[in-house]
N, CA, C and O of each residue as an XYZ file, in Angstrom:
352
protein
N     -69.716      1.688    -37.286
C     -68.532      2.529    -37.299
C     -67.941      2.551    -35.885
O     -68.639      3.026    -34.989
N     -66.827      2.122    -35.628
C     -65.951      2.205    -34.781
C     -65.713      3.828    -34.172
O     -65.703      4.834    -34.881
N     -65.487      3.785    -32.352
C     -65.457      5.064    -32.049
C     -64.237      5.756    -32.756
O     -63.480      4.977    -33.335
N     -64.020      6.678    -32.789
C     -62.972      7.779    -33.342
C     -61.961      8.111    -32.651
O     -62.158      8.711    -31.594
N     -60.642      7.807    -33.071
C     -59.879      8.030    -32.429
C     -59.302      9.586    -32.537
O     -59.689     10.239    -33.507
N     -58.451     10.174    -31.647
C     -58.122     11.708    -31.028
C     -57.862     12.179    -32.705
O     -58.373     13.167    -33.232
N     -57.224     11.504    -33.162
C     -56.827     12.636    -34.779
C     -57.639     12.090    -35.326
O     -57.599     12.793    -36.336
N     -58.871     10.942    -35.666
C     -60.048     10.770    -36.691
C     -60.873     12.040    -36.371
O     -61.539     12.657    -37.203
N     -60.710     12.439    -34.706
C     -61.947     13.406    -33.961
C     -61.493     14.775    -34.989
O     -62.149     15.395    -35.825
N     -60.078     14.922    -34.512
C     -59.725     16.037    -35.322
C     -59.619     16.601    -36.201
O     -59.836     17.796    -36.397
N     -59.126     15.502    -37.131
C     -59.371     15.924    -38.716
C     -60.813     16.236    -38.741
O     -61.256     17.372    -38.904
N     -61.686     14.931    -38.532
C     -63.352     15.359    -38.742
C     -63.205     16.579    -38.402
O     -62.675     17.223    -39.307
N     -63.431     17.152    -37.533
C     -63.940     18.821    -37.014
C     -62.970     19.370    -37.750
O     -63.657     20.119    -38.444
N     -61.917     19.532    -38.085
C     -61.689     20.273    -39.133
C     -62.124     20.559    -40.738
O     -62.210     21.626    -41.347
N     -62.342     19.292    -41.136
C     -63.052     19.010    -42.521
C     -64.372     19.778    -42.242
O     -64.723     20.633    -43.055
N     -65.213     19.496    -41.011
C     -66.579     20.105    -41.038
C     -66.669     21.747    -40.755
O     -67.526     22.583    -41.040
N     -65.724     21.803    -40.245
C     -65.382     23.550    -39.835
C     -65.053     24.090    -41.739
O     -65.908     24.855    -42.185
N     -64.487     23.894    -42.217
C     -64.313     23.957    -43.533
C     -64.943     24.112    -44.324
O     -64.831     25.011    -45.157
N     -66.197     22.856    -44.258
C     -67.105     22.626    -44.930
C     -68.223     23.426    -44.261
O     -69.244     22.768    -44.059
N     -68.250     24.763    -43.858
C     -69.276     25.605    -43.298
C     -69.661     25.177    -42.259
O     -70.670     25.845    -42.033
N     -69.473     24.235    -41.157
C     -70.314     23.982    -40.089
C     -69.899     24.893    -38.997
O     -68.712     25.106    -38.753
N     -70.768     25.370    -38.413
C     -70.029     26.816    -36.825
C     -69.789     25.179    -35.784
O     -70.282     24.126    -35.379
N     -68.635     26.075    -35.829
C     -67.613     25.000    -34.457
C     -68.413     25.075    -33.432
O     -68.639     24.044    -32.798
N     -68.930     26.139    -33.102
C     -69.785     25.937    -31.967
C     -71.300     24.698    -31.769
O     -72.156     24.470    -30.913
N     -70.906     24.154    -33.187
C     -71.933     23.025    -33.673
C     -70.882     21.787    -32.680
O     -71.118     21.224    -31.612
N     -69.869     21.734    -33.473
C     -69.106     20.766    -32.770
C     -68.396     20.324    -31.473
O     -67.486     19.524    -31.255
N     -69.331     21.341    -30.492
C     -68.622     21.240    -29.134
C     -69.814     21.090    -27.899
O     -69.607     21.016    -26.688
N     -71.188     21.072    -28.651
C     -71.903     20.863    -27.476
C     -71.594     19.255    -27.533
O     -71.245     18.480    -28.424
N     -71.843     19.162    -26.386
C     -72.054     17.062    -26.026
C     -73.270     16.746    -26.445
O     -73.236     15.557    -26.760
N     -74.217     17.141    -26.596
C     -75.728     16.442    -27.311
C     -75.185     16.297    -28.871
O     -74.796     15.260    -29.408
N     -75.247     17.286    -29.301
C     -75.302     17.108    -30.748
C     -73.810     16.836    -31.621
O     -73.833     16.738    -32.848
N     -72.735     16.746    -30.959
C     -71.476     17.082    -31.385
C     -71.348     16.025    -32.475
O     -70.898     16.104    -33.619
N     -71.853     15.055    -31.814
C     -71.125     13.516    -32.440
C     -72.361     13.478    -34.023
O     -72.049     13.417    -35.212
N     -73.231     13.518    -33.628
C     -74.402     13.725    -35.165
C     -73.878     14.791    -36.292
O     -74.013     14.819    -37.516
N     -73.269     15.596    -35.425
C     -72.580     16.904    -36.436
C     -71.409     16.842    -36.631
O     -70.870     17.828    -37.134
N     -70.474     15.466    -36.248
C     -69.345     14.943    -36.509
C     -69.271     13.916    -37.500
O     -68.255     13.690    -38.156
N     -70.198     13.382    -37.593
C     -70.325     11.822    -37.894
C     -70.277     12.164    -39.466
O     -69.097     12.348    -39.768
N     -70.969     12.289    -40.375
C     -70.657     13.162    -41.790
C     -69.336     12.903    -41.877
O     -69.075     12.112    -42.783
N     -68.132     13.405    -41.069
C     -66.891     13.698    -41.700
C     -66.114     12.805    -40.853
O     -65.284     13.314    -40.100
N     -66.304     11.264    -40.877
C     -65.591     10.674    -40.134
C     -64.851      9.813    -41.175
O     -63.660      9.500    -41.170
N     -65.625      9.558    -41.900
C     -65.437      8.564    -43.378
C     -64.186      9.555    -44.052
O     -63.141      8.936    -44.252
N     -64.176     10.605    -44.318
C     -63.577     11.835    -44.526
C     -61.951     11.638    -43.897
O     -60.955     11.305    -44.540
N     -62.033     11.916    -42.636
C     -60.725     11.905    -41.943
C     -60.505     10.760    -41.941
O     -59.281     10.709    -41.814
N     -60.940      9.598    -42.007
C     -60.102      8.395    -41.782
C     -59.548      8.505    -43.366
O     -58.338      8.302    -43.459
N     -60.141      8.752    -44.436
C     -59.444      8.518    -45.959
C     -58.690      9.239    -45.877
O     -57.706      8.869    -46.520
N     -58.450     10.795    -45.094
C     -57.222     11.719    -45.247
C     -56.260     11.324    -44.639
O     -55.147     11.670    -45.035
N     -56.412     10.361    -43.327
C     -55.155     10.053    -42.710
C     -54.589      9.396    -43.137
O     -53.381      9.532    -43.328
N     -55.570      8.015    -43.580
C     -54.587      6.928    -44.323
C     -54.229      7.188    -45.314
O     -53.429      6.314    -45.650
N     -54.395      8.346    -46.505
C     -53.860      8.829    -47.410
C     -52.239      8.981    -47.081
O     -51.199      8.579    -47.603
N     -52.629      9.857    -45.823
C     -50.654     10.310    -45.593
C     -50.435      9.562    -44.531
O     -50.496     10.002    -43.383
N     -50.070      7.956    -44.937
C     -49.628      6.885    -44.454
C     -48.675      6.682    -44.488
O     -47.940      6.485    -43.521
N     -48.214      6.655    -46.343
C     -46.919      6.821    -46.641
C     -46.538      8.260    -47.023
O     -47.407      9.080    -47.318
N     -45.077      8.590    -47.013
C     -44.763      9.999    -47.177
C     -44.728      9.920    -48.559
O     -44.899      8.867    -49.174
N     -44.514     10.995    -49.069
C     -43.890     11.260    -50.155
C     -42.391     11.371    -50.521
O     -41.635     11.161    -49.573
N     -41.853     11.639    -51.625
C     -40.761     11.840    -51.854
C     -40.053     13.078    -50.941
O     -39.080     12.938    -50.199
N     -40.786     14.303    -51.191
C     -40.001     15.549    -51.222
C     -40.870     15.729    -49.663
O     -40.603     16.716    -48.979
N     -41.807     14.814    -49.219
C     -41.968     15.329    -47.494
C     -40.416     14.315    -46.917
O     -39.914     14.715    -45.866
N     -39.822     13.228    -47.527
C     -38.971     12.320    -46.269
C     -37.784     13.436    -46.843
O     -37.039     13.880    -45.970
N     -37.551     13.935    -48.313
C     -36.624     14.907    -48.331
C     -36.155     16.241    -47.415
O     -35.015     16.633    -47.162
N     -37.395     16.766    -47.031
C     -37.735     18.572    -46.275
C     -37.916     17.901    -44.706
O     -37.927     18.663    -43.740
N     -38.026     16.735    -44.562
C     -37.835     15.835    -43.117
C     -35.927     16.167    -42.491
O     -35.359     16.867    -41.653
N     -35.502     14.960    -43.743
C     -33.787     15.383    -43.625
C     -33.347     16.762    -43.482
O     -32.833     17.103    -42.417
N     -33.506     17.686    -44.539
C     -32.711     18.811    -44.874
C     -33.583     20.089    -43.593
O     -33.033     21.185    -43.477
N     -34.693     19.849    -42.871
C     -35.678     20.824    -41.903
C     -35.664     20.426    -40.793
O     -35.931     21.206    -39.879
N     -35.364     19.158    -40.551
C     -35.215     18.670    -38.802
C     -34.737     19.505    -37.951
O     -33.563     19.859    -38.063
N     -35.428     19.920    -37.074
C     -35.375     20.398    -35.992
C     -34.686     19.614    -34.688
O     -34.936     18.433    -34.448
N     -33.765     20.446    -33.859
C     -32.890     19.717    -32.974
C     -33.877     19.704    -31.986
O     -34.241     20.779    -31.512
N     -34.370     18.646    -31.601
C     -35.281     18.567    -30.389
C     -35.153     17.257    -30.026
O     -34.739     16.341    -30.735
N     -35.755     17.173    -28.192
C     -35.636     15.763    -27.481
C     -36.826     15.149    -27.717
O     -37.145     14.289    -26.896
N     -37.805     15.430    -28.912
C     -38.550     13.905    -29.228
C     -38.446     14.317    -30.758
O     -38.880     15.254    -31.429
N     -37.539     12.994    -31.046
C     -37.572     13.156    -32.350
C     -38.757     13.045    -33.354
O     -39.074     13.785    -34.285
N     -39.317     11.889    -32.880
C     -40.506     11.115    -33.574
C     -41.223     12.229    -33.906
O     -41.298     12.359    -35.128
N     -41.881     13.239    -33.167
C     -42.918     14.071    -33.022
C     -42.343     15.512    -34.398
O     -42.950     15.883    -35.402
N     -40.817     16.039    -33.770
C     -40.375     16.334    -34.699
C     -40.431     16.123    -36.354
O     -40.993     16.873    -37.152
N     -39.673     14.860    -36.664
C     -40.267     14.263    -37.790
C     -41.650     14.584    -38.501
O     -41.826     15.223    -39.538
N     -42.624     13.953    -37.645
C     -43.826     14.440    -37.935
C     -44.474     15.780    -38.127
O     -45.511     16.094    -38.711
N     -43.672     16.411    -37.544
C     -44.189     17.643    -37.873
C     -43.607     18.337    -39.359
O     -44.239     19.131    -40.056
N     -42.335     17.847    -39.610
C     -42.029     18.622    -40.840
C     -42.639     17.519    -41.842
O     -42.524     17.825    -43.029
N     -43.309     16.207    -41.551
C     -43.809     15.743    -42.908
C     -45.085     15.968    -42.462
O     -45.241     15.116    -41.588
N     -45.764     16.406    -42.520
C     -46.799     17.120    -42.077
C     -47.140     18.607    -42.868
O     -48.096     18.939    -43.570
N     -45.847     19.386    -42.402
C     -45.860     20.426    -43.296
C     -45.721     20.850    -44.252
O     -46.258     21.769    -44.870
N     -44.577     19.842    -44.533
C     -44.311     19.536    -46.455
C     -45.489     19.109    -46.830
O     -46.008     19.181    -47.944
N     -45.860     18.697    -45.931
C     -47.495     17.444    -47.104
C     -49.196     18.570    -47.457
O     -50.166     18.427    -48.202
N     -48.748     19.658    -46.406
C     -50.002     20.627    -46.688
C     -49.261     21.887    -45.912
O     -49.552     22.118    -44.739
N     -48.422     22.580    -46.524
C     -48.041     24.071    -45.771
C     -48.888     25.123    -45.650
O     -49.555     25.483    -46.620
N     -48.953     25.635    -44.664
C     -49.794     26.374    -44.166
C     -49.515     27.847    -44.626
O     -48.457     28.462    -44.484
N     -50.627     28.271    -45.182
C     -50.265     29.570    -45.768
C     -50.079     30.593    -44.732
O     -50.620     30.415    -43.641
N     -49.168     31.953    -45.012
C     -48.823     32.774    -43.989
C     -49.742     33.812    -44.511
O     -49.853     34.889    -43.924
């Protein structure tokens, strides 16, 4: 298995935070990566899942864009949010 890149790291620790593990599991440097590794297979299938958008995320992209000087990031963030909204 190839090292993990910054959002494979992230998703993992989120999936495992989820899945009952205390975050404080996932932040010493001895054990982090053994108590990461479980959910790496995990985040790489969730990312490449939302590879392609969906319909109604490139829709809420157009009609929610935010006026800002990086667009790209922008973008991403409203298909992002369409794709799993965060409950209030």
């Amino acid at each position: 298995m190839s090292q993990p890149t910054e959002m494979e790291d992230r998703v993992a620790r989120a999936i495992a935070v989820a899945d009952g593990v205390p975050s404080d599991y996932l932040t010493t440097t001895r054990d982090a990566y053994l108590n990461i590794a479980p959910y790496l297979n995990m985040a790489r299938a969730a990312i490449r899942a939302m590879r392609t958008p969906t319909t109604e995320m490139l829709r809420d992209a157009l009609i929610g864009m935010p006026v800002r000087t990086e667009p790209a990031a922008a973008i991403w963030e409203v298909l992002i949010d369409a794709a799993s909204p965060q409950e209030e």
